[in-house]
N, C-alpha and C positions, 0 to 999 in steps of 0.2 A: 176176387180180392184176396190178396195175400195178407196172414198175421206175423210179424218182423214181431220175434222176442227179446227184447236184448238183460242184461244180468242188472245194469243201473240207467238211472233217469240217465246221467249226462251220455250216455251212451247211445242209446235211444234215442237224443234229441240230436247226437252230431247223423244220425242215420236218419232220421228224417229230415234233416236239413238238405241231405244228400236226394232226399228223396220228393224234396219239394211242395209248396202247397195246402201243410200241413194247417190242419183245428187242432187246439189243443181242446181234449176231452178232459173228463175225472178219470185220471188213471195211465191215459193214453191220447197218443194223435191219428191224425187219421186225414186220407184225401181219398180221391173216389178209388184209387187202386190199392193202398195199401192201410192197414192201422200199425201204429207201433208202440209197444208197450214196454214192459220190464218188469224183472224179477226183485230187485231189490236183495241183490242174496240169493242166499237160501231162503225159501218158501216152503219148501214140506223136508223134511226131515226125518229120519229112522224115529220108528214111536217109542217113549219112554216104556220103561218094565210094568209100570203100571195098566197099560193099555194093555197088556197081555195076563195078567192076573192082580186084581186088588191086593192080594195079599204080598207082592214085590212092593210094597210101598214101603212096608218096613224090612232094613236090612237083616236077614238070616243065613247061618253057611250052610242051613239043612234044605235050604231053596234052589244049591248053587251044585250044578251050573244051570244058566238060565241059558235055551238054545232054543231062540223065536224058528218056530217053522209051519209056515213061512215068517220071514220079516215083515211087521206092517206098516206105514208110514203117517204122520201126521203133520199137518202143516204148523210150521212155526209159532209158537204165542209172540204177539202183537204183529205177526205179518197177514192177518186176516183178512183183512181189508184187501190189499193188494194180491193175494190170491184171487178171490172172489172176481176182481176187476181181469185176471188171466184167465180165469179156468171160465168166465162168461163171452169171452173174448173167442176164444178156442170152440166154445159151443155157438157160437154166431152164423146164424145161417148165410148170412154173407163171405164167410171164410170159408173159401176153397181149399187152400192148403195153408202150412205154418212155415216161418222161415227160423231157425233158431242161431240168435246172432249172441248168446251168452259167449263170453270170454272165447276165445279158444284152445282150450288146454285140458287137462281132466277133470277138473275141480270144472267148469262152465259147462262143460258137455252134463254133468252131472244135475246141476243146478235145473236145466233144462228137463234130461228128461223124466226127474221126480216131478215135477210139478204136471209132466205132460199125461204121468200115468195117471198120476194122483186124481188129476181133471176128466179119465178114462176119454180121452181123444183118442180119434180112430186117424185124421185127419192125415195127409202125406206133408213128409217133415223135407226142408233141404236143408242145407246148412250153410252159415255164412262165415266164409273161415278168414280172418284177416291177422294181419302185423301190426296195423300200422291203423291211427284213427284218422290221419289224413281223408280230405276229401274223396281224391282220386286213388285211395284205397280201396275207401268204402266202394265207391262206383265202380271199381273192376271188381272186386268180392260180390259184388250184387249179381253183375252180367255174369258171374262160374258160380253161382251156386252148385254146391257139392249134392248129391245124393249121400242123405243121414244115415243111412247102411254101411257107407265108407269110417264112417265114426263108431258103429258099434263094438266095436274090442277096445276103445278108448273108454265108453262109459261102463263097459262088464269090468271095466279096470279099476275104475272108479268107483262103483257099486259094489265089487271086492272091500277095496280098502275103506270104504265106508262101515262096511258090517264084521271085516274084521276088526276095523278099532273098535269096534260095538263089543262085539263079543269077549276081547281081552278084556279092553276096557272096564267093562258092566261085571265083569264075573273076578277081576284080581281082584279090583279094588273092594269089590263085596267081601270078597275071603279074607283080604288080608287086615282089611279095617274092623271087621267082626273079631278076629283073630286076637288083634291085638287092642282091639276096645279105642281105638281110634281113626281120625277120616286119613287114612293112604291112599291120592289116588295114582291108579297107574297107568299108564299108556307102553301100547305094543312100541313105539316110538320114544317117547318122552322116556322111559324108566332105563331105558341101555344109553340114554344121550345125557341121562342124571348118574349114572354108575360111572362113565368114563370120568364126568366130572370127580366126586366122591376120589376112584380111585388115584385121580392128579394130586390132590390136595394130601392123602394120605403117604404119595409119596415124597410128596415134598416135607409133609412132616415126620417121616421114616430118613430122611436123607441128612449124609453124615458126609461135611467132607473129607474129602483125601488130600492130602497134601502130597504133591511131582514138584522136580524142580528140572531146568533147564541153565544150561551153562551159556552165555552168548561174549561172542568179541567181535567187536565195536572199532572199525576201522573206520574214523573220520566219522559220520553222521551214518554210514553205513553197518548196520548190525547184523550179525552173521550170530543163528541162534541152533544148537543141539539139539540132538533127539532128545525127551521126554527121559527122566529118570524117576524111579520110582522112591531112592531115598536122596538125603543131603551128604551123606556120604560118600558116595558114589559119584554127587556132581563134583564136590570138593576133589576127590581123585582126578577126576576129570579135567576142572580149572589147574590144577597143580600139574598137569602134563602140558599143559599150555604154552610151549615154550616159542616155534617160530610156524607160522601161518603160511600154505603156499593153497595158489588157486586151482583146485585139479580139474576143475570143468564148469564149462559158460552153456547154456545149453539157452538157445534164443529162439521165438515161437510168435505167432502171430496168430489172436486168437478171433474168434466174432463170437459175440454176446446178441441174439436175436433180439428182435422188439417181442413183447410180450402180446396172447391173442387180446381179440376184443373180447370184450365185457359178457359173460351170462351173470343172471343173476347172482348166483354164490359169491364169481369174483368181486363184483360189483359191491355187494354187502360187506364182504371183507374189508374192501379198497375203504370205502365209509367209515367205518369201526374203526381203523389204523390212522385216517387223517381227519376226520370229522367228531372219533367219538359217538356216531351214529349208532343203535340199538340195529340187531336184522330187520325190525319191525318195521323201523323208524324209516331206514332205505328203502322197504320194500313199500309202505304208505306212500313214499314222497316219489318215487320214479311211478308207480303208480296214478299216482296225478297228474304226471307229467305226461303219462301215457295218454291219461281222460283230455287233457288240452292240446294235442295232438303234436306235440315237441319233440317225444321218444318211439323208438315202436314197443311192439309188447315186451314186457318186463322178466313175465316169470318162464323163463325160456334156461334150458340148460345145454346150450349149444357155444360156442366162439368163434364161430363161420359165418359166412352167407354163403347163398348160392349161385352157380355159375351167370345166372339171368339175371342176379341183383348188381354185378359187379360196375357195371356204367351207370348206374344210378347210387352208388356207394360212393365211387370217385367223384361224381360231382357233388357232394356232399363237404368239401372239404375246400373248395374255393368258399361257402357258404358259411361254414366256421370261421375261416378267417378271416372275413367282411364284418360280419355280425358278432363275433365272440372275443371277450376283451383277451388276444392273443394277440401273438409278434404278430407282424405285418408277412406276408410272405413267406413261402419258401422257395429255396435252392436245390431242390431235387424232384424227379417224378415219383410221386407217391406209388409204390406198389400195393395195387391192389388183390393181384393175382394172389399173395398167401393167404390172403382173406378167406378164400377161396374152397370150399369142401361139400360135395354136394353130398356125399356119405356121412358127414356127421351133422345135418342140419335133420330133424324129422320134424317135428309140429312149427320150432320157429330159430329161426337165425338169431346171432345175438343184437344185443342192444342198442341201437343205433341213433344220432336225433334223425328228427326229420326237415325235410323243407320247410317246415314252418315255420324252423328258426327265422328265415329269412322278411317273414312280418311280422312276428310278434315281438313288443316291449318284454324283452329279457331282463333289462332294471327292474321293472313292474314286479318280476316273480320274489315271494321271500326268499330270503339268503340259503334258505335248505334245497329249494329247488335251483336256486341258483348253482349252489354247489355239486348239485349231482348232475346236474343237467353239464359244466365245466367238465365234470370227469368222464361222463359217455364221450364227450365231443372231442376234447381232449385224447381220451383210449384212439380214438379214429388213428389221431396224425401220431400216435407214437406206432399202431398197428403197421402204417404202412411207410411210416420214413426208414432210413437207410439201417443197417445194422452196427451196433458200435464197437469199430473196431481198438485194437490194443495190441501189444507187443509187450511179452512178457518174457520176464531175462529172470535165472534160476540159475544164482553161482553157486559153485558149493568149494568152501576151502577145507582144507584138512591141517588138524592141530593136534598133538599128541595122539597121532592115529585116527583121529574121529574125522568125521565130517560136521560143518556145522554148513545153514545153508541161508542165503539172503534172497527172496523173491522180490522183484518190484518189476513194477508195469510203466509205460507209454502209450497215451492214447493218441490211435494214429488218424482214428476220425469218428467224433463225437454220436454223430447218428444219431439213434430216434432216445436218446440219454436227452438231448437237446429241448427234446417238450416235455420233459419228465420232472416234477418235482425233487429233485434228488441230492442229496448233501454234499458237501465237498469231497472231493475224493480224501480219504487220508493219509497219513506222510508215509503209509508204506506202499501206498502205490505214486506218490511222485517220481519222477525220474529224478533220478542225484547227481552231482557233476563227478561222481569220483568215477573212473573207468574203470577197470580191470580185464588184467589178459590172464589165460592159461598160465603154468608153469611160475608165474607173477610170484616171489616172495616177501613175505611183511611180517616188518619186525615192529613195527611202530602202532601197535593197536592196543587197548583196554578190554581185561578180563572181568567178568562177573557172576557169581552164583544167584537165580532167579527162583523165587520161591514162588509156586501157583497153588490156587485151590478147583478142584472140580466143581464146575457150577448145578446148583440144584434146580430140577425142573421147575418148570415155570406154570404160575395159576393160567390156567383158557382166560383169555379173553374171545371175546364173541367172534375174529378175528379167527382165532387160532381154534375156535368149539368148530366155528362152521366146518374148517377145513379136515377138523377129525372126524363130525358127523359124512364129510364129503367122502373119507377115505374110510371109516370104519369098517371093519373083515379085509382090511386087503393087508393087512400082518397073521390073520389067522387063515389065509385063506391061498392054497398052494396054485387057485389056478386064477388065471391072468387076463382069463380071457373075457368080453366084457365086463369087465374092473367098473367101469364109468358108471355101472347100474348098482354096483354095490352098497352104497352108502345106508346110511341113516336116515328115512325120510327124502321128500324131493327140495328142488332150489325152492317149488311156493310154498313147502311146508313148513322150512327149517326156522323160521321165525317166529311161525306159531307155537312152536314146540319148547323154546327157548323162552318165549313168553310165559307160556303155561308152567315154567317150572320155576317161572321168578313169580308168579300171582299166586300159584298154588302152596307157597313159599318154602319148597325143597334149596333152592339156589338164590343167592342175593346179589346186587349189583355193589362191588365196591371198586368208586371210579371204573374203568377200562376193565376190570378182572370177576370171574363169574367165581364166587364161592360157595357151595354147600351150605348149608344150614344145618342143624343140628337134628332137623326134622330131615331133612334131606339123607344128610348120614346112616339118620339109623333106618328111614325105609333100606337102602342099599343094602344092610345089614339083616333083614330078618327076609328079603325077597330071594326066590332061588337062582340059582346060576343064568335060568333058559329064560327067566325075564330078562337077564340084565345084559343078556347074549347081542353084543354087535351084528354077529354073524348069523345068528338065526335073523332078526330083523332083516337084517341087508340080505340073505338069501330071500323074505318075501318080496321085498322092495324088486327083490330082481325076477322074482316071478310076478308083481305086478308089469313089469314093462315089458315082459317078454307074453306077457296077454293082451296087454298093448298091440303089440308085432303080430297078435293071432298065434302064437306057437304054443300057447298057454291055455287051458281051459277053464273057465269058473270054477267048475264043479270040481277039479282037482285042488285048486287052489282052496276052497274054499272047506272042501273034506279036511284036508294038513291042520286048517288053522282048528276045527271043532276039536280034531284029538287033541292037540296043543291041548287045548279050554281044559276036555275031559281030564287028562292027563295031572294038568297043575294042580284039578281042585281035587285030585287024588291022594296027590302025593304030597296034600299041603293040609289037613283034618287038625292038623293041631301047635297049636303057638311053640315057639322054642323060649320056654320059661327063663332062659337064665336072659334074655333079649327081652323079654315083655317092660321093665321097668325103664325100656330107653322113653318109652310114650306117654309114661307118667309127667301130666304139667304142672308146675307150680304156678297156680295164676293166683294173678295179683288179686289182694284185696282194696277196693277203692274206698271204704267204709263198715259203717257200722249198720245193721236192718236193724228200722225202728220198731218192729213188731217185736224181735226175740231176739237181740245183741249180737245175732251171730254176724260172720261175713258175708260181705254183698262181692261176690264176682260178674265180670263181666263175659256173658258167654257171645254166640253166632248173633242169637237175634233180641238180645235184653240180655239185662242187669236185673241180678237174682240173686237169694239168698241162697247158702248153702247148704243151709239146713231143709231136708228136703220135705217135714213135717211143715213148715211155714212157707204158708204160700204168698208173700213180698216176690214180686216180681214188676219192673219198669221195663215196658217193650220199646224197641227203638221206634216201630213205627207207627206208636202211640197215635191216635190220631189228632191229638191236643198240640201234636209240635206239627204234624203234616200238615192241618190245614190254616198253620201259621206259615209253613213252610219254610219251617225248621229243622234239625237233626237233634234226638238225644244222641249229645254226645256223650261218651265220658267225663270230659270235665263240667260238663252242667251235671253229669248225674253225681260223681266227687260232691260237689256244692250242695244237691240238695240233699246229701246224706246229713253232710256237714251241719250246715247253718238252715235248712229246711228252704230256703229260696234261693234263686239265683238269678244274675239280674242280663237277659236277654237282649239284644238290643235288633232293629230292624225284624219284627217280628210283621207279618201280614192281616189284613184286616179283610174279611171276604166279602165283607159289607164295601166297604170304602175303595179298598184296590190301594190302599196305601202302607207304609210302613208305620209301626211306632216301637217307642222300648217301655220291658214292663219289669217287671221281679217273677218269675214262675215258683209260683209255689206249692211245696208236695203237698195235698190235703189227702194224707193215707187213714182211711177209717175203717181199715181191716177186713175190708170186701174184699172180693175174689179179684177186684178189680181195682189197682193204685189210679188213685184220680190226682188231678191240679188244676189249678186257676190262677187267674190272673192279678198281680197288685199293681195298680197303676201308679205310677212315680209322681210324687209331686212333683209341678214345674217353679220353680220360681220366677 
């Protein structure tokens, strides 16, 4: 009997479905040949500091650096339950071998074999490597089961970057929050993708414009516009030589504009954020689902090919769009599929594709977010493979008082894959114009004009424009060229979580489409050293994560680098930079008055407390008087019972009854160690 692990329930149920016959169990299914279960996630996990010495529970820099050896691992709080259901599954004497069908990427191979050690299984592992959740996906993934020795440089890849963001991670943010007497935390990722940000903002608010002007004459609707000058005087000389216009050169070109590739993740995330307004999170959850209901193939893929064996099953793909997807009727050309086409740049998974399943499932049925990404994969297809969009472009230049001034405009001479493209109208300097002109041609009947411009100042990230810097980050610091595409910040599955992390952890804020810093954001930037905030140290690991991937890379190398790193930092980091320490002083509000000794009541992490640290008034939020009403102190109930001593609740729970009622809570504080309250029940009339 074979044990099929897969990473979620709905995963595990399309592979049992595939697999037929199935009892559902507690946990798992199961027929006389195979059980199939799931990880729900992560299941075990790198162990907290704590598991390594009691005394990491409270933050100290005389502890630091903290370098587990070995790493231990502990399984997830609240995924207990479902471990126990894998790790007894794994020990079943029925189980011959295991099949491991978590995700296929690095982040699932992972997921997989923490829990396999953790479980100390001796058992032989294959592996079930697929694209697509399609049925007859799964059923030829099933008949090539891989040998899980072909994956191991995937997961030393993976267990790398696990224990390195441990180790940054656990040991900055110790140093630097000790340091500076408040919570910074930092990520080997996150804190150079929070600097780029910071230093955008700072130049946008360092940026000073310049004023250039440009001389243009205006021949009928046709404008013929100057080089660039730097003052208004100069243009003025300029327009004042302006005496007669002759044509000195037509220069005429015929251009092709490619279709753009298909969809990996990054693009796809972008594409989202630019017409949707979509978070990376938000795309990556929703084609994710689309993934689990078997519509798209796998998601977190950073490739824009398929390969040479997928290309007849790609093309038919797209009579299938057009049937089923509210699209024009038809086309007028053979799709090319051949550029699709690259079997050197596909390695774990080709890019994003639907599937045939379009072809029976209620596409109405899905919400309008799946609707819409599900449009733009299907869509990316037919702009990938229709024709390319051509254009002819005309480049007069005439000369006036010596100068050249110059008029570009374009003709499109055949629309191409622009035609399935969302795209704006062209604007009036690329229409064609009816006014002709020849060589030699002189004109005396045209309008002069001095044009004053301002330099524009850089523009705040949007999630849009972060991704594609976290995409490109080190390739301006970095002279060599050669796999460039590993360089980045983080991977396509990572880059969302990291953007996340720095909007919850609240270094960056979202306002509409544009990601800003925080004030808390700014000044961690400000007191962190260069080699945290270093694009290119990051993208130089990132690219020895994948080149361990490839086997050219050894753990133990990799993972020697990052220790010094560690040692290194908390060396060269013993002591605050005093004239910066006041940036992390807060003013926090005060919500009232403590009834015990008049001081102020603030509101911290986990209660509302007095400030005065002799008096001990403290209101914990997770009180148990409001939990097992199943309520929240909030702020403004606790505002109220400072105030007027009650506060009048409404939809409170009864644990007796199982119903709701509304009451007054009010504070009955009698100076114990412990603030109490009770109940005043409302008259009814």
């Amino acid at each position: 009997m074979k044990l099929v692990i897969a990473e979620k329930p709905s995963v595990a149920q399309a592979i049992a479905k595939v697999l037929g016959g199935m009892k559902r169990q507690n946990g798992y299914l199961e027929n006389e040949n195979f059980v199939v279960t799931w990880c729900v996630g992560h299941l075990v996990v790198l162990a907290t500091t704590e598991v390594y010495d009691e005394r990491y529970k409270k933050w100290h820099q005389a502890d630091l650096p903290i370098m587990p050896d070995p790493f231990q691992y502990q399984v997830l709080k609240g995924k207990e339950a479902q471990y126990q259901i894998v790790a007894q599954l794994m020990a079943d004497e029925r189980v011959e071998s295991i099949v491991c069908a978590t995700d296929a990427g690095r982040e699932g191979e992972l997921i997989f074999r923490l829990a396999y050690e953790q479980a100390q299984c001796e058992k032989q592992i294959e592996r079930l490597w697929i694209s697509s959740m399609e049925s007859s996906a799964i059923e030829d993934g099933l008949s090539n089961l891989q040998p899980s020795s072909t994956y191991d440089n995937l997961y030393h890849a993976a267990l790398c970057r696990a224990q390195a963001d441990w180790l940054v991670g656990i040991n900055a943010t110790r140093l630097f929050s000790t340091l500076y007497n408040a919570k910074l935390n930092i990520g080997r990722v996150q804190t150079p993708t929070l600097a780029m940000i910071v230093e955008r903002e700072q130049a946008i608010s360092d940026f000073k414009p310049t004023a250039y002007y440009t001389v243009s004459i205006a021949v009928e609707e046709n404008k013929f516009t100057s080089d660039k000058l730097a003052n208004k005087e100069a243009a003025e000389d300029l327009l004042a030589g302006c005496d007669s216009a002759v044509v000195k050169s037509i220069i005429v070109s015929k251009k092709t504009n490619n279709p753009p590739k298909l969809y990996d993740l990054t693009t796809l995330q972008r594409e989202a954020n630019r017409k949707f307004g979509l978070t990376a999170k938000q795309t990556l959850d929703t084609v994710q689902v689309l993934y689990e209901k078997k519509l798209v193939t796998y998601p977190r893929t950073d490739s824009c090919y398929i390969t040479q064996d997928m290309e007849q099953t790609t093309l038919g793909l797209i009579p299938l769009i057009i049937d089923r997807l509210p699209m024009e009727k038809g086309i007028t050309h053979i799709p090319d599929t051949k550029r699709l086409v690259d079997d050197g740049k596909v390695t774990d998974h080709h890019a994003i594709l639907v599937t045939k399943e379009i072809e029976r499932a209620d596409i109405t049925a899905l919400p309008k977010v799946e609707q819409d990404i599900l449009m733009l994969i299907a869509k990316r297809l037919m702009i990938a493979t229709a024709p390319s969009h051509l254009f002819e472009e005309q480049v007069i230049t005439i000369e006036s008082g010596k100068e050249p001034f110059t008029l570009k405009r374009k003709q499109i001479l055949e629309n191409g894959w622009k035609a399935f493209a969302d795209f704006e109208q062209e604007n009036e300097a690329e229409k064609p114009s009816e006014r002709s002109f020849e060589e030699a041609q002189v004109m005396e009947d045209f309008t002069t004009q001095v044009n004053e411009h301002f330099t524009s100042s850089p523009k705040s990230f949007t999630e849009d424009t972060l991704l594609s810097a976290m995409e490109r980050a080190s390739a301006e610091e970095s002279e060599d060229t050669v796999d460039f595409e590993h360089k980045g910040l983080g991977t396509p599955a990572t880059r969302a979580g990291i953007i996340e992390r720095l909007v919850s952890g609240m270094f960056v804020e979202r306002k509409g489409k544009q990601m800003i810093p925080t004030q808390k954001g700014i000044a961690l930037i400000q007191v962190v050293p260069d080699t945290l905030k270093s694009a290119k140290l990051t993208a130089e690991w990132e690219f020895a994560l994948a080149q361990m991937e490839a086997g050219k890379e050894e753990p133990e190398q990799f993972m020697t680098a990052i220790e010094q790193f560690v040692e290194q930092l908390i060396a060269n980091n013993q002591e605050k930079n005093v004239d910066l320490a006041s940036l992390f002083i807060e003013e926090k509000e005060s919500i009232g008055k403590c009834p015990r000794c008049q001081s102020e009541v603030q509101e911290f992490h986990k209660a509302f407390g007095c400030v005065n640290k002799d008096c001990g008034f403290i209101m914990w939020k997770n009180n148990k008087f409001f939990t097992s009403k199943k309520k929240e102190l909030t702020k403004r109930i606790a505002k109220t019972l400072l105030e007027k001593g009650k506060c009048k609740v409404t939809k409170l729970y009864s644990e007796k009854t199982g119903k709701t009622y509304d009451a007054n809570i009010v504070l009955d504080d009698t100076g114990d160690k412990y603030v109490n309250f009770k109940l005043e029940f409302l008259n009814k009339k």
